[in-house]
PALODO-300160 format. One record per residue (C-alpha): x, z, y. Coordinates in nm, 3 decimals. Example, Ala and Ser with C-alpha at 12.3 -4.5 7.8 and 13.67 -1.06 7.14 Angstrom:
<pts>
+---------+---------+---------+
:       X :       Z :       Y :
+---------+---------+---------+
:   1.230 :   0.780 :  -0.450 :
:   1.367 :   0.714 :  -0.106 :
+---------+---------+---------+
</pts>
This chain:
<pts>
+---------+---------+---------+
:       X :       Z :       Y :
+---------+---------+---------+
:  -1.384 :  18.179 :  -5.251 :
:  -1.194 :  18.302 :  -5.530 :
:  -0.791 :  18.457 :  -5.477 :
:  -0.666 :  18.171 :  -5.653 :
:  -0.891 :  17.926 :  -5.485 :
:  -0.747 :  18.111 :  -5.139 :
:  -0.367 :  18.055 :  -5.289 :
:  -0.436 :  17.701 :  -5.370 :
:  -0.559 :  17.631 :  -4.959 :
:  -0.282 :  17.811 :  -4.795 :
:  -0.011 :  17.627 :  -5.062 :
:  -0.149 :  17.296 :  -4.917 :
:  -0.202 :  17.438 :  -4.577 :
:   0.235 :  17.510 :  -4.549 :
:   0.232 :  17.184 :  -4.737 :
:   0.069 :  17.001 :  -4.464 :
:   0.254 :  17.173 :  -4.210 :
:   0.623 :  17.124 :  -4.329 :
:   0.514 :  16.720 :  -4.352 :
:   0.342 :  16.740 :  -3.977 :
:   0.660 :  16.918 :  -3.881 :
:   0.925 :  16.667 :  -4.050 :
:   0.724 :  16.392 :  -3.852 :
:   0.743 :  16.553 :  -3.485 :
:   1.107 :  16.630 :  -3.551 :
:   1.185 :  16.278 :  -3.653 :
:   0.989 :  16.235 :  -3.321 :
:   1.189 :  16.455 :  -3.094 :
:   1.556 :  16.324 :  -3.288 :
:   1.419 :  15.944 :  -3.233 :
:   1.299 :  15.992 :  -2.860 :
:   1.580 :  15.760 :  -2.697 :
:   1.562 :  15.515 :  -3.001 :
:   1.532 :  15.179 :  -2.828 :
:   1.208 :  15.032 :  -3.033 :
:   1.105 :  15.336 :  -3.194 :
:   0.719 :  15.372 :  -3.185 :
:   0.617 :  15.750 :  -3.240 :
:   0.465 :  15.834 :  -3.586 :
:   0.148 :  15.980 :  -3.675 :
:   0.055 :  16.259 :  -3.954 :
:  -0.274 :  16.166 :  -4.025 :
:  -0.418 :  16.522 :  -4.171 :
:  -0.768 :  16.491 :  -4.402 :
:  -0.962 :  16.834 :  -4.506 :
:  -0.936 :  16.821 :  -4.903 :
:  -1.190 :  16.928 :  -5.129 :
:  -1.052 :  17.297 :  -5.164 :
:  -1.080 :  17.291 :  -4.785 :
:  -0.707 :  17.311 :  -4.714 :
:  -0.533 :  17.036 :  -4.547 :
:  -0.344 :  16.711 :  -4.641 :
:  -0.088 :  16.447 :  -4.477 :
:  -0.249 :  16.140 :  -4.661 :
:   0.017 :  15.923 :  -4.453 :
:   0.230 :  15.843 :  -4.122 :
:   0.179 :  15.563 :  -3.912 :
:   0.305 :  15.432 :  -3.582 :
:   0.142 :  15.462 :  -3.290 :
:   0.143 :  15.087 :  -3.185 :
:   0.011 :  14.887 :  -2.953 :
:  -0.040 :  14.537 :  -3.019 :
:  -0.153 :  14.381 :  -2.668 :
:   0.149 :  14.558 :  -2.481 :
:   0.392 :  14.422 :  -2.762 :
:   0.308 :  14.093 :  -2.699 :
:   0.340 :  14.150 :  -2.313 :
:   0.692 :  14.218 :  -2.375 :
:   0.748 :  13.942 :  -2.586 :
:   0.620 :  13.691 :  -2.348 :
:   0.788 :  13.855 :  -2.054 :
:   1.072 :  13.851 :  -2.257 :
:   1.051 :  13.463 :  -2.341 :
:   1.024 :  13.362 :  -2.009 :
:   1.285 :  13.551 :  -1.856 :
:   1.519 :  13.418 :  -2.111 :
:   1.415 :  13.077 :  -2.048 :
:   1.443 :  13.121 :  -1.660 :
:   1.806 :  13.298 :  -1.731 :
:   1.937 :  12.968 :  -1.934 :
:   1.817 :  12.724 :  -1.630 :
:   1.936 :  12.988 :  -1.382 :
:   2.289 :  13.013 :  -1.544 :
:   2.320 :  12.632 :  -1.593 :
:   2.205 :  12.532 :  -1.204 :
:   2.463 :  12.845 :  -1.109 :
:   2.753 :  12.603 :  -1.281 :
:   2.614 :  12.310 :  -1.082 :
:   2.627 :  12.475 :  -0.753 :
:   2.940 :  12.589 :  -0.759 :
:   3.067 :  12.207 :  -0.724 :
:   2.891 :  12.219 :  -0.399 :
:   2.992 :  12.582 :  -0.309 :
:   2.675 :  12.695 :  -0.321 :
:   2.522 :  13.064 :  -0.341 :
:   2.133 :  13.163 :  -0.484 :
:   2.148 :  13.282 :  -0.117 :
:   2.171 :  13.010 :   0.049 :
:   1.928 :  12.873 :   0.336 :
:   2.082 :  12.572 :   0.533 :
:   1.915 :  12.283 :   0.381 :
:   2.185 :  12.043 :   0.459 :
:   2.529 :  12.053 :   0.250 :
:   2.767 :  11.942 :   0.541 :
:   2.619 :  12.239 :   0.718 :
:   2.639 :  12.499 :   0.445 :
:   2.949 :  12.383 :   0.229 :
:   3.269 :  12.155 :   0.241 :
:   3.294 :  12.016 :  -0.052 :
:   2.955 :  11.846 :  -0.113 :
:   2.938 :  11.510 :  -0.166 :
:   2.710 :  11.551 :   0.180 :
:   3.010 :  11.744 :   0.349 :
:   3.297 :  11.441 :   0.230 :
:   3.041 :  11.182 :   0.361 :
:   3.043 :  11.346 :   0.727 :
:   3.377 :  11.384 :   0.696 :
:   3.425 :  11.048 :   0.666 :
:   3.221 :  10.923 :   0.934 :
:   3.404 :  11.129 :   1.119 :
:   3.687 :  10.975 :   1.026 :
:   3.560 :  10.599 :   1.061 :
:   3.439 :  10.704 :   1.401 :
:   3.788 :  10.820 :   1.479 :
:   3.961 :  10.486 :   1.339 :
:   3.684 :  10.258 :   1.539 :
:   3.862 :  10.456 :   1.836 :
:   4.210 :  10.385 :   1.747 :
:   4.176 :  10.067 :   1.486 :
:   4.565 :   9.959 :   1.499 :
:   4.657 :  10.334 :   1.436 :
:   4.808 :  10.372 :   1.044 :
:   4.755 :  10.734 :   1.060 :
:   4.377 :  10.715 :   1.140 :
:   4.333 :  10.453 :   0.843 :
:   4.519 :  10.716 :   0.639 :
:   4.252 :  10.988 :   0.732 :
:   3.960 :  10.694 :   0.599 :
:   4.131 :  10.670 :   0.306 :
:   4.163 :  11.055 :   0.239 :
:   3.795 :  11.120 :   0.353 :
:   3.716 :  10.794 :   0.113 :
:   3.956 :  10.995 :  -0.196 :
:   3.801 :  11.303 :  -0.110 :
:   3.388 :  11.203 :  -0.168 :
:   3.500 :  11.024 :  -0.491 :
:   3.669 :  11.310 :  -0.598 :
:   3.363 :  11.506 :  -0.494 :
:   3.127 :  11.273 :  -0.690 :
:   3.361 :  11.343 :  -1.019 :
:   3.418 :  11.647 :  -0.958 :
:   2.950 :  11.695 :  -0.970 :
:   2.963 :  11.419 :  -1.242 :
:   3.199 :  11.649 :  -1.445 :
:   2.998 :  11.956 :  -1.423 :
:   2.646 :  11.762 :  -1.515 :
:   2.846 :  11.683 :  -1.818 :
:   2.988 :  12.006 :  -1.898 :
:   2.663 :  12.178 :  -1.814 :
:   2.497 :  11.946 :  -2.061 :
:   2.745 :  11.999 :  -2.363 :
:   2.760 :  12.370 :  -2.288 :
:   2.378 :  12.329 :  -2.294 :
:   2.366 :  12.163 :  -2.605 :
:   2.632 :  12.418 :  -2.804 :
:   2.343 :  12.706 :  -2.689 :
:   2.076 :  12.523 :  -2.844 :
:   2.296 :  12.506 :  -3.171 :
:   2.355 :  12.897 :  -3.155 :
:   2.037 :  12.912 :  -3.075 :
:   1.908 :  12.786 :  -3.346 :
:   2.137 :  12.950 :  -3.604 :
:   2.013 :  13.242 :  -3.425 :
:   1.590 :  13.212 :  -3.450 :
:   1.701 :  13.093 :  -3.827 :
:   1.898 :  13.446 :  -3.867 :
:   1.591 :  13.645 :  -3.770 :
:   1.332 :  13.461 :  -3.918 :
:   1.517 :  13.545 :  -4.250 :
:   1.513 :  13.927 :  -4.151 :
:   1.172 :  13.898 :  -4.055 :
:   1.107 :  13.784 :  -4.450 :
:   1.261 :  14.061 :  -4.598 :
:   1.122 :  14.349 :  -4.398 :
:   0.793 :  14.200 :  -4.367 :
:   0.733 :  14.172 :  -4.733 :
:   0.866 :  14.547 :  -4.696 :
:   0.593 :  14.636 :  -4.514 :
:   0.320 :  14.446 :  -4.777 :
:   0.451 :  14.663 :  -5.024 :
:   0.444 :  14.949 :  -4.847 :
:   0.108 :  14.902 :  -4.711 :
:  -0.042 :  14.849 :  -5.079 :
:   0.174 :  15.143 :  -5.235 :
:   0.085 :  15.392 :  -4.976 :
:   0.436 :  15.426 :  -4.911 :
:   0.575 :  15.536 :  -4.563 :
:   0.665 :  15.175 :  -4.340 :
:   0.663 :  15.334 :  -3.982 :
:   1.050 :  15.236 :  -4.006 :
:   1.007 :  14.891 :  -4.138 :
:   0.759 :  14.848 :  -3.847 :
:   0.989 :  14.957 :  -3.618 :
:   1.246 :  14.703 :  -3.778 :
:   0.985 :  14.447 :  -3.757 :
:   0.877 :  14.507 :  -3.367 :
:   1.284 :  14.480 :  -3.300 :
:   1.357 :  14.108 :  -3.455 :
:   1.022 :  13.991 :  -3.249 :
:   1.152 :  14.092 :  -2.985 :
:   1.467 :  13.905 :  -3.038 :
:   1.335 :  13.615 :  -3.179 :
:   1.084 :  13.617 :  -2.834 :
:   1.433 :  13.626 :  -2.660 :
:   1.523 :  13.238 :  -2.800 :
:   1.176 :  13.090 :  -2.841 :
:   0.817 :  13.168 :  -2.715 :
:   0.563 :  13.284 :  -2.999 :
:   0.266 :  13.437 :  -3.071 :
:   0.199 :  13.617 :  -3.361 :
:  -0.104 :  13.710 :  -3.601 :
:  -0.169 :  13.985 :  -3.815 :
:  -0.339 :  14.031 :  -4.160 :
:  -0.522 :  14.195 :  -4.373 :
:  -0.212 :  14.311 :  -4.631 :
:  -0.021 :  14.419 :  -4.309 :
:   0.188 :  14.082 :  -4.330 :
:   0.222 :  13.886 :  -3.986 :
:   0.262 :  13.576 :  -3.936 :
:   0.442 :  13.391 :  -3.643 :
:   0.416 :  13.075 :  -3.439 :
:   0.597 :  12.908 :  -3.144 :
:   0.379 :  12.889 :  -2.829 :
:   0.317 :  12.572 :  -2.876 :
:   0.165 :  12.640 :  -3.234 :
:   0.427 :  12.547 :  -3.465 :
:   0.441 :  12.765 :  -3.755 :
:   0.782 :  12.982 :  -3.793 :
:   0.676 :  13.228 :  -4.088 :
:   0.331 :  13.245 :  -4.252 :
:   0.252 :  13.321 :  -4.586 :
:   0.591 :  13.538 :  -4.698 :
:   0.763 :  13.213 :  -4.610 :
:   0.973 :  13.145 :  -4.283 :
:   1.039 :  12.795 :  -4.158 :
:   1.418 :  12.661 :  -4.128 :
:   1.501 :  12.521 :  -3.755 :
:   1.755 :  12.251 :  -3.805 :
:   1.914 :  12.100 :  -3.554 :
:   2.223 :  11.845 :  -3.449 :
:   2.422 :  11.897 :  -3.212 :
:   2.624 :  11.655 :  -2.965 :
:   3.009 :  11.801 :  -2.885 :
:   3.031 :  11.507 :  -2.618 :
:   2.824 :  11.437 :  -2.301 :
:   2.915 :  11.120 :  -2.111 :
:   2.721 :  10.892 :  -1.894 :
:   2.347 :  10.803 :  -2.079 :
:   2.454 :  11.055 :  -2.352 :
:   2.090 :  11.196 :  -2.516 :
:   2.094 :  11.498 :  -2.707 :
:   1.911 :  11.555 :  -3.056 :
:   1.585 :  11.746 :  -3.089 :
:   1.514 :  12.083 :  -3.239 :
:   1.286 :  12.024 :  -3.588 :
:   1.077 :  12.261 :  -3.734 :
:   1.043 :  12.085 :  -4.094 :
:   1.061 :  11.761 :  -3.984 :
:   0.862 :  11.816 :  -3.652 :
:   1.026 :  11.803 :  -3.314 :
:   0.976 :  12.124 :  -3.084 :
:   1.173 :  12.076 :  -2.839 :
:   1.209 :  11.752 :  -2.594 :
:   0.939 :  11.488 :  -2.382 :
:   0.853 :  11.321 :  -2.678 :
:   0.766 :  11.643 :  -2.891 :
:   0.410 :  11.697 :  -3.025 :
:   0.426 :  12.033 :  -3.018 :
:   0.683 :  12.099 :  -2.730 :
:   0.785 :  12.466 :  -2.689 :
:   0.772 :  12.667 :  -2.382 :
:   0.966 :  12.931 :  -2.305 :
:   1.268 :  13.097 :  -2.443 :
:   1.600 :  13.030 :  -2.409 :
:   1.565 :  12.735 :  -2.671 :
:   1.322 :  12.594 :  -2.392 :
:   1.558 :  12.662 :  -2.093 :
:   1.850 :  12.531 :  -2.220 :
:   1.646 :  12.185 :  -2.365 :
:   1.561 :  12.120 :  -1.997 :
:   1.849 :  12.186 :  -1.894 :
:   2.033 :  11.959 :  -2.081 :
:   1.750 :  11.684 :  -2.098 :
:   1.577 :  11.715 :  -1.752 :
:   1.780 :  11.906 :  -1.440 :
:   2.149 :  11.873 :  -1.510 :
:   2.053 :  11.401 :  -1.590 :
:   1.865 :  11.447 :  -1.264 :
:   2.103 :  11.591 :  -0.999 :
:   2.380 :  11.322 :  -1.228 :
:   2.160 :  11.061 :  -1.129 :
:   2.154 :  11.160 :  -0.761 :
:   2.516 :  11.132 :  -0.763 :
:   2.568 :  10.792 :  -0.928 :
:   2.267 :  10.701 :  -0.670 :
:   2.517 :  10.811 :  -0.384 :
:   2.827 :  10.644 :  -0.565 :
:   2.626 :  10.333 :  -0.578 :
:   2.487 :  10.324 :  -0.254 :
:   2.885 :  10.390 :  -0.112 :
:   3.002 :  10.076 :  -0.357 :
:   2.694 :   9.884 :  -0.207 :
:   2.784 :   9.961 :   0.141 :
:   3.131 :   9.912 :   0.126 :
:   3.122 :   9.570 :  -0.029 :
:   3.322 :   9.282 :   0.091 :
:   3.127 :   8.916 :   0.090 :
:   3.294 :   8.597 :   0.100 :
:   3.393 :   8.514 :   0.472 :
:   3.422 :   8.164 :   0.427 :
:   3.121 :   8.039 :   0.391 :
:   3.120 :   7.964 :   0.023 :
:   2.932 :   8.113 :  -0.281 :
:   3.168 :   8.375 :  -0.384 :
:   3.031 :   8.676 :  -0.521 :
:   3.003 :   9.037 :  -0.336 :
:   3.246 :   9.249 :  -0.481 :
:   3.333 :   9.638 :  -0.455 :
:   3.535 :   9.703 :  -0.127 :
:   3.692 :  10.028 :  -0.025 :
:   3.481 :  10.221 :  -0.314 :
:   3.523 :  10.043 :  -0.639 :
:   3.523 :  10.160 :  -1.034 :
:   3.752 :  10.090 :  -1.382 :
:   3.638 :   9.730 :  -1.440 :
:   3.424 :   9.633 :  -1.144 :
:   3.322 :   9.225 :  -1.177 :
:   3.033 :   9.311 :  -0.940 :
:   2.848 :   9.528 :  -0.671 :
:   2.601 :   9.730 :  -0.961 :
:   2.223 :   9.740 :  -0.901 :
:   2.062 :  10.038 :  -0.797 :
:   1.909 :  10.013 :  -1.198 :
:   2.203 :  10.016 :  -1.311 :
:   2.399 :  10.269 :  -1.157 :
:   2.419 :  10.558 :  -1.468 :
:   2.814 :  10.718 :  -1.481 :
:   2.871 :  10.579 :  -1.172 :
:   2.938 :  10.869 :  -0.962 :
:   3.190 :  11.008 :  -1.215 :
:   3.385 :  10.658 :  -1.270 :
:   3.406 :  10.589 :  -0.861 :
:   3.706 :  10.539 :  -0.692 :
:   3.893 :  10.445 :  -0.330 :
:   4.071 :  10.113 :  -0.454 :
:   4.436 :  10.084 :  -0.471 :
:   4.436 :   9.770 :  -0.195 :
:   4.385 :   9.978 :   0.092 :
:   4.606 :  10.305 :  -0.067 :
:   4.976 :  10.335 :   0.099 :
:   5.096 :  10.569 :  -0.173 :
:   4.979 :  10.319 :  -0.467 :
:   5.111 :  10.015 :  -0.255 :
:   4.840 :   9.927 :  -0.075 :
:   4.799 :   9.872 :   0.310 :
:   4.551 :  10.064 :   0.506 :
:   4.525 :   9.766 :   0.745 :
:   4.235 :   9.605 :   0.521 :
:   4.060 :   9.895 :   0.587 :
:   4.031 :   9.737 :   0.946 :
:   4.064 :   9.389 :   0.851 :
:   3.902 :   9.341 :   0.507 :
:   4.024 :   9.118 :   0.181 :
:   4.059 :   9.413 :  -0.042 :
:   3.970 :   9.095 :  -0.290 :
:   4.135 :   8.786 :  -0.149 :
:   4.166 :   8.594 :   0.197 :
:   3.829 :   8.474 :   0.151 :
:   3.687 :   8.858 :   0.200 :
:   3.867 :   8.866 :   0.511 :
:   3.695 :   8.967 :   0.849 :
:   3.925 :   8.985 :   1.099 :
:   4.009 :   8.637 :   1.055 :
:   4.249 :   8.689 :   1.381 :
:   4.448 :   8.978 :   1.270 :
:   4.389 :   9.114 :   1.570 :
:   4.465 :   9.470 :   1.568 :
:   4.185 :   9.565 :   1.823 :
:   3.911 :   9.451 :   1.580 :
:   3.677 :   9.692 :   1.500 :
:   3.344 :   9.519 :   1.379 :
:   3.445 :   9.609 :   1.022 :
:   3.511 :   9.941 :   1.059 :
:   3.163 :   9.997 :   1.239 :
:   2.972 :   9.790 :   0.971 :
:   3.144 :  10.074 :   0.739 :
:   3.025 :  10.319 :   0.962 :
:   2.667 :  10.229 :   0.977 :
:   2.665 :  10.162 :   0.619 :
:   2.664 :  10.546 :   0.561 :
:   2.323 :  10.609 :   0.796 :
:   2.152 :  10.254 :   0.752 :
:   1.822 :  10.267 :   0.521 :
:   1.908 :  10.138 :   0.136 :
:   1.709 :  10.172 :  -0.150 :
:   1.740 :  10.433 :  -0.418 :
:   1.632 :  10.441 :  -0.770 :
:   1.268 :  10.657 :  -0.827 :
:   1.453 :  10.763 :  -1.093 :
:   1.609 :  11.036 :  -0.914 :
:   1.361 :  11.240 :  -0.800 :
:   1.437 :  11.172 :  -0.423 :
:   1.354 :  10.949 :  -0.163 :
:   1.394 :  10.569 :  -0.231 :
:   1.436 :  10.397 :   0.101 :
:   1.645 :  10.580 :   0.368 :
:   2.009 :  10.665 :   0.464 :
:   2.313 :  10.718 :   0.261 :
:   2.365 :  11.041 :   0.413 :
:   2.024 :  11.181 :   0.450 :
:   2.005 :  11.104 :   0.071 :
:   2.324 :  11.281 :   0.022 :
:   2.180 :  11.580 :   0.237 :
:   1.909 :  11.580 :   0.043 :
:   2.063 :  11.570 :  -0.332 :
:   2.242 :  11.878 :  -0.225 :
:   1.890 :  12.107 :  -0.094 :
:   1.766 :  11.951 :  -0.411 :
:   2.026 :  12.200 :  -0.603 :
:   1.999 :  12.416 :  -0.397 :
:   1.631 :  12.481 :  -0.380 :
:   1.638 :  12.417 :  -0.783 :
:   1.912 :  12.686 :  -0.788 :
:   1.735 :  12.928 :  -0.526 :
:   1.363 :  12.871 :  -0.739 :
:   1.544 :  12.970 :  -1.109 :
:   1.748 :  13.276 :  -0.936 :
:   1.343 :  13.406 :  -0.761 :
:   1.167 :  13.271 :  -1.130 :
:   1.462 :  13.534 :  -1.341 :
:   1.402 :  13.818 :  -1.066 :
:   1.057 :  13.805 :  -1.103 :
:   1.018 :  13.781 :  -1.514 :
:   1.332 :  14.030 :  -1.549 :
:   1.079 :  14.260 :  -1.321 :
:   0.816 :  14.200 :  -1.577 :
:   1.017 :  14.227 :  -1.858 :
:   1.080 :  14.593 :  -1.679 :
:   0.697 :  14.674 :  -1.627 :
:   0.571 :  14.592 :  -1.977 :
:   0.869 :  14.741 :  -2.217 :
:   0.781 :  15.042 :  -1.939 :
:   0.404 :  15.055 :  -2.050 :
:   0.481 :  14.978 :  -2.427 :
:   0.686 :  15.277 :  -2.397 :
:   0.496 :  15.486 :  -2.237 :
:   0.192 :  15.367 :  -2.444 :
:   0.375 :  15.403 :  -2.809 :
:   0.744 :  15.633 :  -2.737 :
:   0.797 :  15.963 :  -2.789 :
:   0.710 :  16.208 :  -2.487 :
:   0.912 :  16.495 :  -2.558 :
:   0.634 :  16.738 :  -2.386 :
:   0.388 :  16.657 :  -2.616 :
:   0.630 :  16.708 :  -2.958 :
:   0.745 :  17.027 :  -2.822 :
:   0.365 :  17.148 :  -2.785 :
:   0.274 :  16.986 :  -3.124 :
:   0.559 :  17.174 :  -3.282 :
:   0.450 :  17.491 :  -3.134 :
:   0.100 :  17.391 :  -3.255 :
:   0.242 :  17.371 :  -3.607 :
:   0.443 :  17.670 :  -3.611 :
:   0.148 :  17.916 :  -3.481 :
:  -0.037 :  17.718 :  -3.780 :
:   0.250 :  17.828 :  -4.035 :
:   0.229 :  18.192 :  -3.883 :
:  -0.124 :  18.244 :  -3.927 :
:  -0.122 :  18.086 :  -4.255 :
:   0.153 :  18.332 :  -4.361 :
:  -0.022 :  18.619 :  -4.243 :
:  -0.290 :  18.482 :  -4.462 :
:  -0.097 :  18.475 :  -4.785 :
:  -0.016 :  18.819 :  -4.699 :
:  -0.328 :  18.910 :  -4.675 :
:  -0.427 :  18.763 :  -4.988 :
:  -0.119 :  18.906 :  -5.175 :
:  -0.241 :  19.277 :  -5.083 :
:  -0.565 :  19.178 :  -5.229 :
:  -0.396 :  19.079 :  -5.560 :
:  -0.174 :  19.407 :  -5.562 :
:  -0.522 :  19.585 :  -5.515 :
:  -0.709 :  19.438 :  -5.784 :
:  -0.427 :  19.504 :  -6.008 :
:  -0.387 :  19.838 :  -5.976 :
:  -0.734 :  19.903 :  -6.022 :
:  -0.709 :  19.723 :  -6.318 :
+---------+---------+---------+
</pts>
């Protein structure tokens, strides 16, 4: 090898080393980076035989990324259920810690809880039927489970609405990203055919898939031109081709009885509710959909189930003989012609009422408690007026524990007691409440684990920089003792010349 041949290796030798050594010290300086991946000098032998950095890349790891990304969907969509069911159990007093399995035993102001509190208080009236105060206590036992049924009616809702306004932010959300994702992954295409350095567009890239994971489940696909391409996990396409899909969505400000919310399109296909081809499933796009569409409707059509079956039971039927129609008793709602059908019981529960008739304090007289002909003298029972009659007040009383029938509808039972039903809406929420608080542990745990093993798979580890840098700096030191060596040859040679 010639001296100038010998200058030309150790030029590209300090050359190569200055470039390895920028790379571990953006290394070391990104180390606590949340989503940096650690870069890569790749080093070739050229054909002087010195050394070259022909390019950085990341050290990635595909299958752990889309661990996290998956963890990370369904821990979002397990927080959005979790968070909604939390709202829902607070009308009951409820706690994710809860064990007792029946609400009068666990709470007081379940609709289970009023309803033993008013059998207590019938029980206490069939004791002392000519006593005003004891009717008083029916009546506030009777205010108090309507107001409880409201009160649950309320929240369902306000959890839907509040449900439905996530979606929308959602939405504007995934829409948000998926336009980032366009412009850093045609970053990356033109880095990749340029040569050009992309380990921070990659980065970049990893980041918004991870927050786009965070709203809807996906699955992604790389190619050739080092372009990716994403899809929900239920296949729809979100970005393929340099183009990203536009989520559109409507959304309802109101949520009344029946109220059904819009579903999300992905152009022109639904991806979110029962009737979607391609339903998604996880994210919080998927929680909150369920929650809006499927838990909060079912625990509101437990309660109009109760508030029917006390409007049912509580009926007053002509006394007379005659054809008359049943009509609402002490429970009643805005309107009521009729005793509704266990079909058609839907707002019920947050329309429910004690009627005026038997109401002191709205001008009513607590006595037809006792006596009935809350709707005329032909509902009347105690057709004596005498005020030791109780049969009334016992049919009342039995009406909360005799077997009725209960709409399938409603996830529970459909034949058995008014209060076992009751006792059973409320473990319903409960154990719905308890499963989503375990479900959000868990996939938070996992969420944990596999941004752990990414990170220890792809991030910096500080020990190994400091030993590559040391690497690279004997390098430089031998190399410069080279180019001294090299230099005293050249003084040599000319002084001989």
């Amino acid at each position: 090898m010639g001296l100038s041949s010998a200058l030309n290796t150790l030029n590209s030798a300090f050359v190569s080393n200055a470039a390895q050594s920028a790379v571990i010290s953006n290394n070391i300086s990104n180390a606590s980076t949340t989503g940096y991946a650690r870069e890569l000098a790749n080093v070739i032998t050229n054909y002087s035989g010195g050394s070259s950095v022909v390019s950085v890349t990341n050290e990635a790891d595909a299958a752990l990324q889309d661990q996290v990304n998956t963890s990370t969907s369904q821990a979002a969509y397990q927080k959005a259920l979790s968070d909604g069911l939390t709202t829902l159990a607070n009308t009951v007093s409820d706690s994710s810690s809860a064990t007792s399995t029946s609400g009068a035993e666990s709470n007081g102001n379940s609709p289970s809880a009023m309803l033993t509190n008013l059998q207590s208080a019938l029980e206490t009236y069939d004791a002392s039927p000519s006593s005003a105060s004891a009717g008083q206590g029916v009546v506030t036992a009777a205010q108090d489970l309507a107001s409880s049924l409201n009160t649950g009616a309320a929240a369902v809702y306000s959890v839907q609405a509040q449900a439905d306004s996530d979606i929308a932010s959602s939405v504007s959300t995934v829409n948000s990203l998926l336009s980032q994702f366009t412009s850093v992954n045609a970053a990356i295409v033109s880095g990749t055919a340029s040569g050009a350095n992309i380990c921070n567009a990659e980065d970049t890239r990893s980041t918004i898939l991870t927050q786009l994971s965070q709203q809807i489940g996906i699955s992604t696909v790389s190619n050739s031109d080092g372009s990716t391409s994403i899809y929900t996990d239920s296949g729809a396409t979100l970005f393929q081709g340099g183009e990203a899909s536009t989520l559109s969505f409507t959304p309802t400000t109101t949520y009344v009885a029946g109220t059904s919310g819009n579903q999300v399109m992905v152009d022109g296909v639904a991806i979110t509710g029962s009737s979607s081809p391609m339903a998604i499933q996880s994210g919080a796009l998927a929680g909150y959909e369920n929650l809006r569409d499927v838990v909060a409707p079912q625990y509101g059509a437990q309660l109009d189930q109760i508030a029917d079956g006390l409007i049912s039971g509580f009926s007053e039927s002509d006394q007379t003989g005659g054809s008359a129609a049943t009509l609402p008793g002490v429970f009643t709602f805005s309107g009521a012609t009729s005793v509704p059908s266990t079909s058609n019981a839907t707002g019920l529960a947050s329309e429910i009422e004690v009627s005026a008739a038997v109401d002191p304090s709205q001008g009513g007289n607590v006595d037809l408690l006792r006596d009935g002909g809350i709707n005329g003298s032909a509902y009347v029972y105690n057709t004596s007026g005498g005020a030791s009659y109780t049969s009334r007040i016992q049919d009342m009383t039995d009406a909360l524990t005799s077997t009725q029938t209960f709409s399938a509808a409603a996830g529970l039972s459909t034949s058995e007691g008014l209060t076992d039903y009751a006792n059973s809406s409320v473990s319903w929420l409960q154990s719905q409440h308890q499963a989503a608080s375990n479900q959000l542990d868990y996939q938070n745990s996992l969420v944990s684990q596999a941004t752990t093993a990414a990170s220890n798979a792809t991030g910096v580890n500080l020990d190994t920089e400091m030993t590559n840098m040391l690497s690279i700096e004997n390098s430089y030191t031998t190399t410069a003792k080279l180019l001294t060596t090299v230099n005293d040859m050249f003084t040599s040679l000319l002084d001989a010349v």
